[in-house]
N, C-alpha and C positions, 0 to 999 in steps of 0.2 A: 504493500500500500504506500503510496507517496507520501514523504514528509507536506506538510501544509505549516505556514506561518498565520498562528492566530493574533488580530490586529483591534484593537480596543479603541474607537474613536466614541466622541461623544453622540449620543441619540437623538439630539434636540439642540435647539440654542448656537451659541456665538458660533462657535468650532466646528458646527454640523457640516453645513454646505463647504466652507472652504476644505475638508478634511475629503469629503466625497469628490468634489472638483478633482485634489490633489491625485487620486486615488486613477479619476477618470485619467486625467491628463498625462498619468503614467501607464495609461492604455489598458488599463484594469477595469473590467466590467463589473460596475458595482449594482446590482439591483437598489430600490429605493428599502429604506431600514425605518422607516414609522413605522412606528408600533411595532417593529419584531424586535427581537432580540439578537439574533444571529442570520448573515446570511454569507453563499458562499460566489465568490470570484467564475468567470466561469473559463474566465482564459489565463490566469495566475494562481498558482497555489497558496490561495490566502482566502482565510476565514474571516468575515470582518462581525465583531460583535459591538452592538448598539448601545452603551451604558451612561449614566450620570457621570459629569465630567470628574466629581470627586471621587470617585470609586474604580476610577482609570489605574492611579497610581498604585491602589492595593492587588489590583488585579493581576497588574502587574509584574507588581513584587512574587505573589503568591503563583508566578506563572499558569493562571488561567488562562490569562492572554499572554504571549510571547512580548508583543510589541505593542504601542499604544500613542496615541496623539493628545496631547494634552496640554493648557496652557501654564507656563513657566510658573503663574501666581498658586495653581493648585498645587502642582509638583512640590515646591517648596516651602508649600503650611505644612501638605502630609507626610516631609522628612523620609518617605520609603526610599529603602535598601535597592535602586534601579540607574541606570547609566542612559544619561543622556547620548543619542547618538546623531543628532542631525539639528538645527534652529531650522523651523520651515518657510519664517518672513510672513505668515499672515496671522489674524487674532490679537493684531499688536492694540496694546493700551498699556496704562500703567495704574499702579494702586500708590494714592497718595491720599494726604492727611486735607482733611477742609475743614474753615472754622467757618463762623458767621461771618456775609460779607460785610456788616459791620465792623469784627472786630477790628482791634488795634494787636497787627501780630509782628514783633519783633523779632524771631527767632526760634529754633526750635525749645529755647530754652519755656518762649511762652506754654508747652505742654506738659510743665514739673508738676503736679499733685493731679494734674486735669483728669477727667474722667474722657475714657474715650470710647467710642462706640464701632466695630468693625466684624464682620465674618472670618479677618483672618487675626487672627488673636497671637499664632506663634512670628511671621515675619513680623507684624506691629511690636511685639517685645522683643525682639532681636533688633530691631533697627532704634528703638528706645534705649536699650542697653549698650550700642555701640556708640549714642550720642551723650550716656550719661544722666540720661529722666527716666524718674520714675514717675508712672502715670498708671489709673485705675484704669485694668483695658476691661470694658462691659462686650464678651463675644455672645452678636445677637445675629440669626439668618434673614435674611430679606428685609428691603425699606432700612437702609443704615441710614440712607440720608435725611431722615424723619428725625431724629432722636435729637440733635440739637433743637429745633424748633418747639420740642414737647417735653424739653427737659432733662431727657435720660442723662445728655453725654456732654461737655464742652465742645469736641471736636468726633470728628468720623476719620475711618481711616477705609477707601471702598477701590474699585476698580472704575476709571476716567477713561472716555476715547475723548469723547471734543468737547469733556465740560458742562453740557448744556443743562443735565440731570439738574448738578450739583448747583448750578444759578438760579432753576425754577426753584429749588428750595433753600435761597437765600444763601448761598453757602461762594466761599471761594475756597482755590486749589492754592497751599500752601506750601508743599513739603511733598518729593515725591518719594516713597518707598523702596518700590521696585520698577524697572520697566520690563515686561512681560511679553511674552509672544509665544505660540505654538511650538512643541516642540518634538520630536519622538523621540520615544524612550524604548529600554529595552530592560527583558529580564537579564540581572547574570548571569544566567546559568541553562543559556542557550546550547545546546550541541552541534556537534561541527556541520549539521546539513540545513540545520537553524541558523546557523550563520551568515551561510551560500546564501540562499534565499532573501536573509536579510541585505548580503550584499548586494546582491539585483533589485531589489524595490529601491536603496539607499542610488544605486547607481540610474534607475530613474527619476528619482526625484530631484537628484542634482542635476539633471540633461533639462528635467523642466527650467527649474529654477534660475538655470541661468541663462537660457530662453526666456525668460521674461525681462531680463533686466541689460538684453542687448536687441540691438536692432540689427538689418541687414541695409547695408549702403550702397548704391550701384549709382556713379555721377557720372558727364562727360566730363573729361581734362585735353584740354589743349596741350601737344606735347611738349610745348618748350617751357609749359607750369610745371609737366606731370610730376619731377622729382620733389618740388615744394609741396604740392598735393600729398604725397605716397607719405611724405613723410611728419603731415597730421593725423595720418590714419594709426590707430593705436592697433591692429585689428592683430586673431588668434598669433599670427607667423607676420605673413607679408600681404599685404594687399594682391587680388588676382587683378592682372594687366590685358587688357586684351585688343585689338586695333579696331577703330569704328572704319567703315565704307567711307568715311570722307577723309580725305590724306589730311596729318597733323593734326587729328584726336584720338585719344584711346578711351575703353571703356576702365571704370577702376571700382571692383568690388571690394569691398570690407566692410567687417562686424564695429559697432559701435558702443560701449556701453551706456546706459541709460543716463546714469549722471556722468557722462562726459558728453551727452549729443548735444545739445543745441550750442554751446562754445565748439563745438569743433565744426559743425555745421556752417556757422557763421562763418569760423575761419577757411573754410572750403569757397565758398563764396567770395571773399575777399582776393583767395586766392587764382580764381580764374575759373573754378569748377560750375559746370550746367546742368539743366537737365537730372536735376539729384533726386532720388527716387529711395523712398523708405520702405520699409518690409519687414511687419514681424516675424518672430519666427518662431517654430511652432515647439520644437525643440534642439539641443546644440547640444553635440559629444565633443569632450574636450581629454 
C-alpha cells in the first residue's frame, strides 16, 4: 500500500481558502472540505484533514497528521514539540497591544499593574516578561476588543490586519507582539518515505511561490543600447537575446522580481527599451 502524507489545514476561517489555493496551485486536487472532516488528493499522495486552527499544532505533534498549515500566532501560544518547515507568505497580520484611543500612552512601561484582556495569554507574558511589566493578563475567547469599553481590561492584546476592528471600538494599535503568517509544520518523527513526499509538496510550493513574486519580461532593445539594457536585467543567469526581423533590434527576455519591477522598468525605458511586455507566471523551477 503506498505511503500517503497526512496534511492538517484549517476547516473554516482566515487560513481556509489561501491553504486550499496553495494546495490547488501545487497541482493537487483538492475536493471542497465543508463540513467533512477528511478528504483524499486524487492525483498526490496526500490526505488532507479539515480541523480548528488551534488543534493543528496538537495534531501535529501527536502525529495524526504528518504535516499541517497553520498560522505562526497559534503555533507559538500552543508551545508543541513540531519543526517548522517552510513560511508560506499569506494569512499575514500581527497581534498587538491597543489601548483606548483616548489614552495618553507613553510606552510600554504604561502597561505595569494594567489589566489586560487577550486569547493568547502565553506570547502576551512572554513579550511582558522580556520588556520587564508585570500586568494582570484576563485570557478570555472571542470579542477581546469589547473589554476595555465595558471594563474588564485596560488594554487588549488581539490579532490586527488593517486596524479597522480595533477603531470601530475606540481602541488604537500601540505595541506590536508578534508578526505572524502561515506556516507549515511538520511532525518529528516522520520516516524516511514521509520525508520524500514531504520533499515534493515543499519543492512545489516553493516553484509557486516564487512564481508569484516574479514576473516574465520580453522588450525590444535597439542594439547599440542592448548591452546597457542586459545589464539592468537582474534575471535567473542571463537575459535570453534573440534578433527581431528588423536589422538593429533584438528581442530580450528576463524574469523580474516583484519588488525590483517598476525601478527597473522605468530604467529600461530611459534606456532605449520598447515594446515591453509583462507576463505572469504560473510557476518557476529554480
Amino acid at each position: 500500500m503506498q505511503q500517503k502524507l497526512k496534511i492538517a489545514i484549517q476547516k473554516s476561517g482566515r487560513l481556509y481558502e489561501d491553504s486550499v489555493k496553495l494546495l490547488k496551485d501545487c497541482g493537487i486536487d483538492v475536493k471542497n472540505g465543508i463540513n467533512k472532516l477528511k478528504t483524499e488528493a486524487e492525483n498526490f499522495p496526500l490526505e488532507i484533514y479539515f480541523l480548528r486552527d488551534d488543534d493543528i499544532p496538537q495534531y501535529v505533534e501527536d502525529a495524526v497528521a504528518d504535516i499541517g498549515i497553520v498560522g505562526e500566532n497559534v503555533l507559538y501560544e500552543k508551545k508543541k514539540a513540531v519543526t517548522v518547515v517552510e513560511e508560506l507568505g499569506f494569512g499575514k497580520c500581527r497581534l498587538s497591544i491597543a489601548v483606548k484611543r483616548n489614552e495618553d500612552y507613553p510606552g510600554v512601561e504604561f502597561l505595569q499593574g494594567k489589566r489586560i484582556a487577550t486569547t493568547y495569554p502565553v506570547l502576551v507574558e512572554r513579550f511582558l516578561q522580556e520588556k520587564g511589566i508585570r500586568s494582570d493578563i484576563h485570557e478570555i475567547s472571542g470579542s477581546v476588543e469589547i473589554a476595555p469599553g465595558i471594563g474588564l481590561a485596560d488594554a487588549i492584546v488581539d490579532l490586527v490586519s488593517s486596524g479597522s476592528t480595533l477603531f470601530m471600538n475606540g481602541l488604537k494599535e500601540v505595541e506590536t507582539v508578534l508578526k505572524s503568517q502561515a506556516v507549515l509544520i511538520r511532525n518529528n518523527q516522520l520516516n524516511d518515505e514521509q520525508l520524500k513526499l514531504l520533499d515534493r509538496l515543499i519543492f512545489r510550493i516553493r516553484a509557486v511561490k516564487k512564481a508569484k513574486n516574479t514576473k516574465y519580461v520580453l522588450l525590444n532593445a535597439p542594439n547599440d543600447k542592448l548591452k546597457e539594457i542586459i545589464s539592468l536585467l537582474p534575471g535567473m543567469k542571463s537575459p535570453t537575446v534573440l534578433p527581431l526581423a528588423e536589422p538593429g533590434w533584438s528581442s530580450v527576455h528576463s524574469v523580474l522580481s516583484e519588488n525590483q519591477f517598476w525601478d527597473i522598468i522605468e530604467q529600461l525605458k530611459e534606456a532605449g527599451a520598447q515594446g515591453i511586455l509583462v507576463v505572469p507566471i504560473e510557476k518557476m523551477i529554480v
